[in-house]
N, C-alpha and C positions, 0 to 999 in steps of 0.2 A: 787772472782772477781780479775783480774789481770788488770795492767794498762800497758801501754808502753809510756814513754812521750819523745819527742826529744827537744834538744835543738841545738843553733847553727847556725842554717842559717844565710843567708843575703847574702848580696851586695858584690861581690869585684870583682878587676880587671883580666885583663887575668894576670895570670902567678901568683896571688896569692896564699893563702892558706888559707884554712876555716878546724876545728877541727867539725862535728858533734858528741853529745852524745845522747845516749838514757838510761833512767834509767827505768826496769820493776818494779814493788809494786805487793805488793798482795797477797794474798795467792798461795805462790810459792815453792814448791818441788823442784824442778829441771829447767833447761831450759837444751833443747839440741840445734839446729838450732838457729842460729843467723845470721841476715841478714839487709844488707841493700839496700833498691830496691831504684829508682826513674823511674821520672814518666816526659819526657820531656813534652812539651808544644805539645797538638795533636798527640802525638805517646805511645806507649802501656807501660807498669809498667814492667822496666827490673831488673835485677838481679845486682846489681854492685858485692858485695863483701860478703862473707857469714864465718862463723866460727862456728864449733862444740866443741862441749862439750871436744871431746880428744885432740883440742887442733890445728886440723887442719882450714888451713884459703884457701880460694880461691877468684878469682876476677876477674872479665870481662878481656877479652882482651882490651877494650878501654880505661882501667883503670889501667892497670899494670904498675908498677913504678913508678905511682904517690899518687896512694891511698893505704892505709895499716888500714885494721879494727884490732882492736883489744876488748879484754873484761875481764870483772872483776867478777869471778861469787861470788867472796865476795860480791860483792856490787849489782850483778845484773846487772850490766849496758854494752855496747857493743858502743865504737867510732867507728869514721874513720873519719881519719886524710887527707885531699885532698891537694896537693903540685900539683903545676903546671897548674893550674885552668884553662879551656877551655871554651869559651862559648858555646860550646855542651854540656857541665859538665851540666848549665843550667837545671833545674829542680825541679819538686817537691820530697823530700829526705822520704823514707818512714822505719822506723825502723820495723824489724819483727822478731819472737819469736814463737820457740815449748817447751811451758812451759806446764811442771807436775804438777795438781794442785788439789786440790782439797782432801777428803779425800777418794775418787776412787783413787789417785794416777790415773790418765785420762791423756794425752797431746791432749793439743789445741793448736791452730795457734793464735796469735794476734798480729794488724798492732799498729801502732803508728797514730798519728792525723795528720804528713808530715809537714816536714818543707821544708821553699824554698830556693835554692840556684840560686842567680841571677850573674853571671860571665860575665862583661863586656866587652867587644872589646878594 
């Protein structure tokens, strides 16, 4: 069984800065896809910022130059760091993972439980 747990959210002004982390457990082989999605208030679960295994990173056009994910495969875990905080930022923060597990050596997809990010006016 694999976990994925976030840390991090909350409260802050516009123009602030919030660190999300996510650390996976578990019987875990590998990860390759790392991702972080949210989910605004009443609209669909987007893509913010995503990183593989080789080392490449991408991230939303609404998000470039202010967010930067990065990840630890020593440790398992995958941040991103948000600078310059919008109140569209606004959301629920959802960490996600194609982790190799099992003694199939199998990859599965697995979300996190979402943390909130509330960015004030």
């Amino acid at each position: 069984q694999v976990q994925l747990v976030e840390s991090g959210g909350g409260l802050v002004q516009a123009g602030g800065s919030l660190r999300l982390s996510c650390a996976a457990s578990g019987s875990i082989f590998s990860i390759n896809f790392m991702g972080w999605y949210r989910q605004p208030p009443g609209k669909q679960r987007e893509l913010v910022a995503s990183t593989t295994s080789g080392g490449s990173t991408n991230a939303a056009d609404s998000v470039k130059g202010r967010f930067t994910i990065s990840r630890d495969d020593s440790k398992n875990t995958v941040d991103l760091q948000m600078n310059s905080l919008k109140p569209e930022d606004t959301a629920v923060y959802y960490c996600y993972a194609d982790v190799v597990t099992g003694a199939a050596r199998r990859q599965y997809g697995y979300w996190g439980q979402g943390t909130q990010v509330l960015v004030s006016s």
